[in-house]
Steps between C-alpha positions, in 0.01 A plus 500: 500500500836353651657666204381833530611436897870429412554762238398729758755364733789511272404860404481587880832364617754750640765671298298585217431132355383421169278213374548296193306288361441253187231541291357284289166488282229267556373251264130531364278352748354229303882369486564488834643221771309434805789292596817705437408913553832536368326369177281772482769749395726527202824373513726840428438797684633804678794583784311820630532746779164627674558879427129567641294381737164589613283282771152451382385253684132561662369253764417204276819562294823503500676635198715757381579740176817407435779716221802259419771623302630213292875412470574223302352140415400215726453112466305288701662149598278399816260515736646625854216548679115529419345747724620791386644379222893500484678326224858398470640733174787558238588821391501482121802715293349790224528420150635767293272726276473747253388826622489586165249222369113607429411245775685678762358856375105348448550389891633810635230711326232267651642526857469883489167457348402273779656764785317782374177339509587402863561833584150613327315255725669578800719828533641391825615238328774803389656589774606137541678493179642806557713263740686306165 
């Protein structure tokens, strides 16, 4: 909830501000650390700016649906603080690649697979990409 709160805040703040955030995957539950949240999440994620935002929170709730536009990769090192969870990070450098490679052509073909089934579930999922 105290998340949803401060992205709100950031997005809010004169002069047109923008949020970023890092995201990160979580772990399967069965794996995770009571102890340590940071635990819970895998170790390499994503440097990502909050491109969309809509509140929808109810009165028990408070959450958001949240569109992040990912710039490059992440590391976790620590725990900064626990509630919401901030974590100290390293920006990691690209590798190079082959654009040429079948592994770089199988992916891309899967991620417009993947966006046009989006769009078939939800076309107002559309006009959002339109955005990119």
């Amino acid at each position: 909830p105290r998340l949803v709160t401060e992205i709100r805040d950031m997005l809010t703040q004169p002069h047109g501000a923008q949020a970023y955030v890092a995201a990160f995957m979580t772990r399967d539950e069965r794996d995770w650390d009571e102890e340590d949240p940071s635990g819970n999440l895998y170790e390499v994620g994503t440097f990502a700016q909050v491109r969309s935002f809509e509140d929808a929170s109810d009165r028990d709730n408070k959450r958001a649906q949240v569109l992040l536009y990912g710039h490059r990769r992440l590391k976790r090192l620590r725990t900064i603080q626990e509630r919401p969870l901030k974590v100290e990070v390293e920006h990691l450098k690209d590798q190079e690649f082959d654009g040429t490679g079948d592994i770089f052509k199988a992916t891309t073909m899967e991620l417009a697979s993947t966006m046009k089934e989006l769009v078939n579930h939800n076309p107002l999922y559309t006009e959002q990409l339109k955005q990119f």
